[in-house]
C-alpha positions as CSV (number, residue, x, y, z in Angstrom):
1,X,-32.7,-137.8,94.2
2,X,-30.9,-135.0,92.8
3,X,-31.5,-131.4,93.6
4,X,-33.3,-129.0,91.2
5,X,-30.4,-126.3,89.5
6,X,-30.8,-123.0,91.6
7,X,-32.4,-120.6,89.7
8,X,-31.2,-117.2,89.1
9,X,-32.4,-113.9,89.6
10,X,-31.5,-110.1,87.7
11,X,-32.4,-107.6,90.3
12,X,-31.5,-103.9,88.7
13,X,-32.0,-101.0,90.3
14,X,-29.9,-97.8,91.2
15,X,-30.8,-97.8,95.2
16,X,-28.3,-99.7,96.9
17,X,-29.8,-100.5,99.8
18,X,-32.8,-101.9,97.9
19,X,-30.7,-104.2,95.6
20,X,-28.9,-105.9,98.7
21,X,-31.9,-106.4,100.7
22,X,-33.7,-108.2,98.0
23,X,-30.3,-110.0,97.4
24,X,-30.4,-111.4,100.8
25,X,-33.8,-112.6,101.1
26,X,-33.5,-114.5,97.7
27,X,-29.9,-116.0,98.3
28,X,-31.1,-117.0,101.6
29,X,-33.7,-118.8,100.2
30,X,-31.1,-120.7,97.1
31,X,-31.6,-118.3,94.7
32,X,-28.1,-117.2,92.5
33,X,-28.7,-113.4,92.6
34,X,-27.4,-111.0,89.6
35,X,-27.1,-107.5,90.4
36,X,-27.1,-104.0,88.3
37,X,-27.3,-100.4,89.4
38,X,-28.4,-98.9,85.7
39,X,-31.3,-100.4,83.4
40,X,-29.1,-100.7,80.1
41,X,-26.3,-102.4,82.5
42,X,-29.5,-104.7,83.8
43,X,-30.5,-105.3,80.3
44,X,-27.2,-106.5,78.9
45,X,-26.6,-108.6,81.6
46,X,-30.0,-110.2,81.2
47,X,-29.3,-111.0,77.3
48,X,-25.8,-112.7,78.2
49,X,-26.9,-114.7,81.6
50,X,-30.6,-115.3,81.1
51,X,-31.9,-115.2,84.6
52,X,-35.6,-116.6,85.5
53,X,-36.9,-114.0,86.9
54,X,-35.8,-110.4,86.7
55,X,-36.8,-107.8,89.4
56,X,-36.4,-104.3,88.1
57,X,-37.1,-101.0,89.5
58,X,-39.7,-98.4,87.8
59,X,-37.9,-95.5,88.5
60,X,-34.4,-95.0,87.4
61,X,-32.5,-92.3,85.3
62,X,-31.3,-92.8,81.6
63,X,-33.7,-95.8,81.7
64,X,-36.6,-96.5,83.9
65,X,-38.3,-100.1,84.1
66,X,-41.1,-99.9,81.5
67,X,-38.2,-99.3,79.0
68,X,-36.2,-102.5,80.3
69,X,-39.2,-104.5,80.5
70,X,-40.0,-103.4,76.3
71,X,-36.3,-104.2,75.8
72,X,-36.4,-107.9,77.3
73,X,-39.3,-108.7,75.5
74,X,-38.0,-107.9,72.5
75,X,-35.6,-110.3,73.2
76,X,-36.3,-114.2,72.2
77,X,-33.7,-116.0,74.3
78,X,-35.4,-114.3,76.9
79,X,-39.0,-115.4,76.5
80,X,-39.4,-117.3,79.2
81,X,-37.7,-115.2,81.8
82,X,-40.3,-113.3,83.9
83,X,-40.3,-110.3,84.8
84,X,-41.1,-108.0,88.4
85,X,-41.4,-104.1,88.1
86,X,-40.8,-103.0,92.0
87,X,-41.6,-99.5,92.6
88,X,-42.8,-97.8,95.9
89,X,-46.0,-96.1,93.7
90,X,-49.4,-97.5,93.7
91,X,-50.8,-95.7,90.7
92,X,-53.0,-97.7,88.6
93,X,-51.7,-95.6,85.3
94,X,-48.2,-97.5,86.3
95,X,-49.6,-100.7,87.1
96,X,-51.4,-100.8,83.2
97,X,-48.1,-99.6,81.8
98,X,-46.1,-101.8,83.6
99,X,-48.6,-105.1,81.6
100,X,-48.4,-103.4,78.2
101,X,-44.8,-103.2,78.6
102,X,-44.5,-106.8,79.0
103,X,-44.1,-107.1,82.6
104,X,-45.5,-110.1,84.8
105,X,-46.4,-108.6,88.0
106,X,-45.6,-105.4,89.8
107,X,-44.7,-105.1,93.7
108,X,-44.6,-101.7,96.1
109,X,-42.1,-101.1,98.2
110,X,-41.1,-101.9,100.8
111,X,-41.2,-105.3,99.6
112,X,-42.8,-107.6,102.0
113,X,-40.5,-110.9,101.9
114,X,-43.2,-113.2,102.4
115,X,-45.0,-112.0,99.1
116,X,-42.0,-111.8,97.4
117,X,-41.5,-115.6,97.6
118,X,-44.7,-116.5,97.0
119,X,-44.7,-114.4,93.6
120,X,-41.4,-116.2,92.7
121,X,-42.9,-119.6,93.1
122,X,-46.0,-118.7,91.2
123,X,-44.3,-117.6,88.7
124,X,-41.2,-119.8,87.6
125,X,-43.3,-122.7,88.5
126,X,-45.9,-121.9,85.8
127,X,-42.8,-121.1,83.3
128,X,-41.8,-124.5,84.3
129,X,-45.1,-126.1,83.1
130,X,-45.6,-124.3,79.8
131,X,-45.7,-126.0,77.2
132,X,-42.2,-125.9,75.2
133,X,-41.9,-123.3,72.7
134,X,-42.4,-123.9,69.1
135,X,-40.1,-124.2,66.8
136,X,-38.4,-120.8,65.6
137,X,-39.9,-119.4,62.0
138,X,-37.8,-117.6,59.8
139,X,-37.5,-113.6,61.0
140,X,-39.1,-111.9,58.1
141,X,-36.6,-108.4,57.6
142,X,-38.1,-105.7,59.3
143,X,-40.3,-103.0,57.1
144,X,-38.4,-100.4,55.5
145,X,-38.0,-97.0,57.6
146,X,-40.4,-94.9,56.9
147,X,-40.7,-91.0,56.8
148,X,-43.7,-88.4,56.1
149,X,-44.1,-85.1,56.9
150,X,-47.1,-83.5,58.0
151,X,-46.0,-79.8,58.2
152,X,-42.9,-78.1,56.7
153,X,-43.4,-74.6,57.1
154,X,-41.2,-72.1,58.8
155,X,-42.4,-69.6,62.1
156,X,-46.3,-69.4,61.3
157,X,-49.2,-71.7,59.4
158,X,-50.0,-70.5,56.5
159,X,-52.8,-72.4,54.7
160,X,-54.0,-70.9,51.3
161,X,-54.8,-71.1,47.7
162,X,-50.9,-70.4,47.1
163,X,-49.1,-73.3,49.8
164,X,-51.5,-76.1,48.7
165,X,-49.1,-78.0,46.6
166,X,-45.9,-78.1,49.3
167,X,-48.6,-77.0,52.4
168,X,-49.0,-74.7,55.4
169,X,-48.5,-76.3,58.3
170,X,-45.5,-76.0,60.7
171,X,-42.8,-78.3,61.6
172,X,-43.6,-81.7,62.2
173,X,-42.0,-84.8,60.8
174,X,-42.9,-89.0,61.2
175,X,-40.7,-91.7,61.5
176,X,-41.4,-95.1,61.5
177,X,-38.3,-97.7,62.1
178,X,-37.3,-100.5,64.0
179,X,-41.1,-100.7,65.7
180,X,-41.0,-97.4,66.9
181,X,-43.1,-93.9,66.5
182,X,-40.9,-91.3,66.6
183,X,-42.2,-87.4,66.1
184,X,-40.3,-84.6,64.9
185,X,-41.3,-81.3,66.0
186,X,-44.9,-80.1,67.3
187,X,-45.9,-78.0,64.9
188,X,-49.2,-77.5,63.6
189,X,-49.0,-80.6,61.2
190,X,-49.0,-82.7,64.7
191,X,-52.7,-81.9,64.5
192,X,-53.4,-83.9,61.1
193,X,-50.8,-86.5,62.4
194,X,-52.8,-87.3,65.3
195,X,-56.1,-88.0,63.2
196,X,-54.3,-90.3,61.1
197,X,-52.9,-92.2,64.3
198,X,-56.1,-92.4,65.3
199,X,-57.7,-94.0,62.2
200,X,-55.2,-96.4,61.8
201,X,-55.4,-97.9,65.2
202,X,-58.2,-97.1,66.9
203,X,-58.0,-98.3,70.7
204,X,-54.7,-99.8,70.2
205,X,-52.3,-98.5,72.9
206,X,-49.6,-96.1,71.6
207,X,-46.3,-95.5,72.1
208,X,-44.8,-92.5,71.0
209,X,-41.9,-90.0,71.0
210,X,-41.5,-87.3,70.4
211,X,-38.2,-85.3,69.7
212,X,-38.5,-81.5,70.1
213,X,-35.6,-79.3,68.3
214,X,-36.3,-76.7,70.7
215,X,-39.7,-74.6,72.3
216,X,-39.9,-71.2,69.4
217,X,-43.6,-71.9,69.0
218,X,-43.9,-73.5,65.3
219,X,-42.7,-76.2,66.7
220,X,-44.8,-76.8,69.8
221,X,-47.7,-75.2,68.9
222,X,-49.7,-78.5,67.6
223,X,-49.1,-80.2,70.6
224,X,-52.3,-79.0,72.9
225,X,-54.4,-80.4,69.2
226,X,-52.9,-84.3,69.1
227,X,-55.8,-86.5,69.3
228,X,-54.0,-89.2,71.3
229,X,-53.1,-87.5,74.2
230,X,-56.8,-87.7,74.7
231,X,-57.3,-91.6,74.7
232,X,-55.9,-92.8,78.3
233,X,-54.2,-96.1,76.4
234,X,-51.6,-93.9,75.2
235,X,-47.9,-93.2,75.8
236,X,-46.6,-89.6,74.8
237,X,-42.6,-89.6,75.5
238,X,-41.6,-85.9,74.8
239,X,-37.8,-85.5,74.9
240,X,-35.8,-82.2,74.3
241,X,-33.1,-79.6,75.8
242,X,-34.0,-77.4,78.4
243,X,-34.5,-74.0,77.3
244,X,-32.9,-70.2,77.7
245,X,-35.3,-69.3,80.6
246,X,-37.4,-71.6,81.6
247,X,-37.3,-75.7,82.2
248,X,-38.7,-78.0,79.2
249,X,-41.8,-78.9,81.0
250,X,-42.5,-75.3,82.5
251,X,-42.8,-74.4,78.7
252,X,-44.9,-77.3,77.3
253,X,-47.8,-76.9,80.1
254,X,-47.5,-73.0,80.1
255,X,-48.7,-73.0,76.5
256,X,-52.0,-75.0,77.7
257,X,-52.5,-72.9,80.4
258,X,-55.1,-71.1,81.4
259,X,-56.3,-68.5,79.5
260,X,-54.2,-70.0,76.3
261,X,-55.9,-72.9,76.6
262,X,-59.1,-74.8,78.4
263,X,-56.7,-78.0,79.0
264,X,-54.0,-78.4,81.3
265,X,-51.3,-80.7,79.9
266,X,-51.2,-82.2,82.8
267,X,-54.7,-82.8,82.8
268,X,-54.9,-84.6,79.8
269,X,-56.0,-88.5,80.1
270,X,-52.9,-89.8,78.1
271,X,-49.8,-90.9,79.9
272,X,-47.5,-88.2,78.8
273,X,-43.8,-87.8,80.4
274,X,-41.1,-85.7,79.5
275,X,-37.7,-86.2,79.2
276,X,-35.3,-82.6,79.8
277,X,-32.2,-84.3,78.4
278,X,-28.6,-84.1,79.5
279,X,-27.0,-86.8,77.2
280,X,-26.2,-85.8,73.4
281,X,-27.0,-90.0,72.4
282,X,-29.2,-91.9,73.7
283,X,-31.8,-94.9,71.9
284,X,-35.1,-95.5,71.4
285,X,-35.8,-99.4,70.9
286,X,-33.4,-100.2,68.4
287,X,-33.7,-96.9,66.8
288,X,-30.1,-95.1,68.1
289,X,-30.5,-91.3,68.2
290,X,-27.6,-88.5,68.5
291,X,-28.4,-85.2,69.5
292,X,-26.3,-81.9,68.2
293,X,-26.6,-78.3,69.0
294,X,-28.0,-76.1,66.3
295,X,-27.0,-72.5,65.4
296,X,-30.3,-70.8,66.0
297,X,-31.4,-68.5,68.8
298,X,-31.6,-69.9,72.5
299,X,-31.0,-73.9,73.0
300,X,-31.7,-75.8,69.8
301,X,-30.3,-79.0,68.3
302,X,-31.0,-81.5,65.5
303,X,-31.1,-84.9,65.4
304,X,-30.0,-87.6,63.9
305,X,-32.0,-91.2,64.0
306,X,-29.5,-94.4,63.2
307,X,-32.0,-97.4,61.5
308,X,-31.8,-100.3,60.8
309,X,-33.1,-98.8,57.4
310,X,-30.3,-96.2,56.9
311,X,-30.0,-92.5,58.9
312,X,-32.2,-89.6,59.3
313,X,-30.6,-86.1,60.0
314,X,-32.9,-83.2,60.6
315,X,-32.1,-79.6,61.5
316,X,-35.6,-78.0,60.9
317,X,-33.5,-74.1,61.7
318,X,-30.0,-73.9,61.6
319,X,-28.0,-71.3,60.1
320,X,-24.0,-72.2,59.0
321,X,-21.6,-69.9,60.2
322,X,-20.4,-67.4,60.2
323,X,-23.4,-65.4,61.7
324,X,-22.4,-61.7,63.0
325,X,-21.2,-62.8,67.1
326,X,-21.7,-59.4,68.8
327,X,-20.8,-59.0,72.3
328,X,-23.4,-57.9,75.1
329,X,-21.1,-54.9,75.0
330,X,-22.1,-54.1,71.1
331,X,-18.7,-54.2,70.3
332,X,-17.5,-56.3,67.2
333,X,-15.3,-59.3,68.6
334,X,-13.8,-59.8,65.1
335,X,-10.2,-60.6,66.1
336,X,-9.4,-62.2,63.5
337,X,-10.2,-65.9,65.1
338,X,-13.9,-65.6,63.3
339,X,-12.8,-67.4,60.0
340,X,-11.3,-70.2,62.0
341,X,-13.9,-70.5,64.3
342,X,-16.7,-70.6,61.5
343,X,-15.2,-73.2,59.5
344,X,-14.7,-75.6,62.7
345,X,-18.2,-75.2,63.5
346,X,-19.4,-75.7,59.8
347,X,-16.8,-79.0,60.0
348,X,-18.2,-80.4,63.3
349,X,-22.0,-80.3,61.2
350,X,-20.5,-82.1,58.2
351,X,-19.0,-84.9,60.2
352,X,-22.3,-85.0,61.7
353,X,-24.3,-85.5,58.8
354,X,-21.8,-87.5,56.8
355,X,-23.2,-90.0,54.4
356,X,-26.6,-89.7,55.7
357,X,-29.5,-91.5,53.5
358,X,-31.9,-87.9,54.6
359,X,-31.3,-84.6,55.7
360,X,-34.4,-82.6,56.3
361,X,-32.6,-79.2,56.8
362,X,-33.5,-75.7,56.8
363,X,-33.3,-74.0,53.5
364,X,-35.7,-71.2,54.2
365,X,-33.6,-68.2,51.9
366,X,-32.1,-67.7,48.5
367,X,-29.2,-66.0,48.3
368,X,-30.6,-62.4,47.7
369,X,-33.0,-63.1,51.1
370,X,-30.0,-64.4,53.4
371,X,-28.4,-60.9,52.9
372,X,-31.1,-59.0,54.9
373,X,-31.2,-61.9,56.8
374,X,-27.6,-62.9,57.8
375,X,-27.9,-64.1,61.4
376,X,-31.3,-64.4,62.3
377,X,-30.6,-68.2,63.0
378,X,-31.8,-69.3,59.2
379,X,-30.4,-71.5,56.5
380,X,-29.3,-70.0,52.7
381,X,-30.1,-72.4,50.2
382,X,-26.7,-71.8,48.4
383,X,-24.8,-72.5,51.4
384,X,-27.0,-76.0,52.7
385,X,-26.4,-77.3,49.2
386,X,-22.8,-76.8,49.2
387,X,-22.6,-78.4,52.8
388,X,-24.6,-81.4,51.8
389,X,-22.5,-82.0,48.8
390,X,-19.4,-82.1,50.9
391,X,-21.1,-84.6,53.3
392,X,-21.7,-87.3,50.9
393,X,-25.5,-86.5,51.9
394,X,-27.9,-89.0,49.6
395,X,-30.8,-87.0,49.6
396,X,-31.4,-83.7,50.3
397,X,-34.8,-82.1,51.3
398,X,-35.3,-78.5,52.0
399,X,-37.4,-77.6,54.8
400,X,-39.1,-74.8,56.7
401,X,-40.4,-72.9,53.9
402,X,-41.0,-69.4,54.2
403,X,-44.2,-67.9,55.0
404,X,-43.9,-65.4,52.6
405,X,-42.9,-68.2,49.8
406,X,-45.7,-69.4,47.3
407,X,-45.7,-72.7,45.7
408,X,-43.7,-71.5,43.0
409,X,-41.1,-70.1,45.0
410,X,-40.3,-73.1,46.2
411,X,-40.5,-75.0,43.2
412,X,-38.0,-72.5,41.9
413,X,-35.4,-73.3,44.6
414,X,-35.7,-76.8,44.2
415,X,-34.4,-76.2,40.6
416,X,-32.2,-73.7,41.9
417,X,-30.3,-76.2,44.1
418,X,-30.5,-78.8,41.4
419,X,-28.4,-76.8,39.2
420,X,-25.9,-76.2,41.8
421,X,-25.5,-80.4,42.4
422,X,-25.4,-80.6,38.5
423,X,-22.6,-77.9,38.5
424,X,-20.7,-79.3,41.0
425,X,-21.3,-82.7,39.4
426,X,-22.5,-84.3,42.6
427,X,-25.2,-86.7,43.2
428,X,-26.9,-85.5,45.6
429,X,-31.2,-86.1,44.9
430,X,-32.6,-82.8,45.8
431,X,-36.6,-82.1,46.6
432,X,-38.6,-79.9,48.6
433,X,-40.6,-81.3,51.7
434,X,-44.2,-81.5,50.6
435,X,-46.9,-81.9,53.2
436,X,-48.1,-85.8,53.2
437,X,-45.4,-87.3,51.0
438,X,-44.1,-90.1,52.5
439,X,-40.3,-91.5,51.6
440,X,-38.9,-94.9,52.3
441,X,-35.5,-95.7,52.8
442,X,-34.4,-98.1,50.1
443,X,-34.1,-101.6,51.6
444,X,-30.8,-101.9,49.0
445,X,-29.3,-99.3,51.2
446,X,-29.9,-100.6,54.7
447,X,-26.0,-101.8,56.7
448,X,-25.9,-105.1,57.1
């Protein structure tokens, strides 16, 4: 009678001493063993070797185990491979996560040896009597990506007879691609956001990210009025850079603190977790994201989102060199090196942005305002336009209106910059971001 195959095991996780001692009780008990110290590592290796049964810790930097268990099961080679989240917490929060993320059972450490077998048997042996998988369908192409904005105002709301046709709500943007929620900015159009989110699916679990720029309060101040950070089901990622004084999550709760607000962010029922970046790339599903620093007061970057619909850039305030760079001494550091360093800076943001399908960028002066304003950490419309054309940008959107500009203000500058892609006899599309309006990326223009 021949012997059944060995079956193999994936056991990632960055403690050493944890990944050898589950790799001894399993090999001493026939078991090929796998091994990977990072989660993306642990998640290639799965797609290439297909192991039965991967064991994978929950907590681990760059990317923890709820995020390799969503990535495996987005995998169809690997539907039948089951999957073990170990961790050495017993919350039940974690224990719900670790089911909606896809995840077939979830041990504490220290792993009893015993229990560990008898969770392997159980489980390959019932992968070994299911019944065989159908027959593969066709994939259907995966929905357009998908972009609204729910607030595109600049430093302060400003609701009122004279914003309603491009609206008064602060900084926040919506993505949709590649199965994936991804938010924009905080601002006050988070609120409205978050009541839409919650009509559509109800008492669906969420997952959501959300990307902050930086902490200036237009574009956290909606956060403390999301609906879903209410309903326990949900999954608020916040990611962003720490900031000149204070630690990313030190900022976020201080703004719901008492006597600002009545609820602690911490106290909220949602599982919310924030993410104080080191890494300028990093991806979200399939979604890929890079990260670049911003010239705008304290720590600020833009992003840009890679789809498998096209690319997203958006720099919500970002002014293009050369600002005025005074020393702490007052003195002007003008050496003559100001030019050259300008123009590298300006060329490191069109290589950025080049040949994106949308750039969301700030536009918030004409040329007359930009004098008064010249290094306040601001775009001029004259000088975005100009930078966009020499990107091979697609489309254009100008973004974080002024407070103090009416409808037809920014109507005007729409036309304004128009003119200026006519006269330069570019092709650039060129519109103002207008609260609600939702844009899809043309599936014509997706990379193969």
């Amino acid at each position: 009678m021949s012997q059944s195959p060995t079956k193999t095991a994936l056991i990632i996780d960055d403690d050493t001493e944890q990944r050898e001692c589950l790799a001894e009780i399993l090999q001493q008990n026939g078991w090929r063993v796998l091994t990977a110290s990072q989660g993306e590592e642990g998640i290639n290796l799965a797609v290439t070797r297909i192991p039965d049964v991967v064991l994978c810790d929950l907590l681990m930097p760059r990317c923890n185990g709820f995020q390799v268990c969503r990535a495996l099961r987005r995998e169809e080679s690997l539907r039948r491979t089951r999957i073990i989240i170990t961790s050495g917490r017993q919350f039940a929060s974690d224990l719900q996560a670790a089911s909606e993320a896809g995840a077939d059972e979830y041990l504490t450490k220290p792993i009893d040896s015993t229990q560990l077998l008898q969770v392997l048997s159980r489980l390959t042996t019932a992968a070994a009597s299911a019944a065989p998988a159908p027959a593969p369908q066709p994939v259907a192409p995966p929905p357009p990506t998908r972009m609204r904005f729910w607030g595109v105002r600049g430093s302060i709301p400003t609701p009122g007879p004279t914003t309603i046709e491009y609206g008064g709500n602060t900084t926040c943007i919506e993505v949709r691609a590649d199965g994936q929620i991804i938010i924009l900015d905080a601002g006050s159009g988070m609120r409205m956001l978050g009541r839409q989110l919650i009509d559509e699916f109800g008492h669906q679990p969420l997952q959501l990210t959300l990307l902050l720029t930086h902490t200036h309060w237009d574009h956290i101040q909606g956060l403390p009025f999301f609906q879903p950070v209410y309903k326990p089901q949900n999954h608020l990622r916040i990611v962003g850079y720490e900031g000149a004084r204070h630690g990313l999550a030190a900022i976020l709760t201080g703004q719901m603190e008492s006597p600002f607000f009545p609820i602690g962010l911490r106290a909220v029922p949602a599982n919310v977790h924030i993410d104080e970046m080191k890494d300028m790339a990093f991806n979200l599903g399939a979604v890929r994201v890079q990260a670049g620093f911003a010239n705008h007061p304290g720590i600020c970057v833009g992003y840009r989102l890679f789809t498998s619909g096209g690319s997203i850039a958006f720099f919500p305030d970002n002014e293009l060199y050369p600002p005025p760079r005074p020393s702490l001494s007052g003195r002007d550091q003008d050496d003559g090196s100001a030019t050259e360093f300008a123009h590298n800076e300006n060329q490191k943001l069109i290589e950025f942005i080049r040949g994106v399908d949308v750039l969301v960028m700030d536009t918030q002066y004409d040329r007359a305002e930009y004098q008064r304003h010249v290094g306040w950490g601001h775009g001029c419309l004259d000088d975005v336009v100009n930078l966009a054309l020499q990107a091979e940008v697609k489309q254009l959107f100008l973004f974080h209106h002024d407070p103090d500009h009416d409808d037809a203000k920014v109507s005007e500058m729409t036309e304004y910059a128009r003119k200026l892609v006519a006269e330069r006899g570019g092709t650039l599309r060129v519109e103002a971001a207008k609260e609600g309006e939702i844009i899809e990326l043309p599936a014509s223009e997706r990379p193969e």
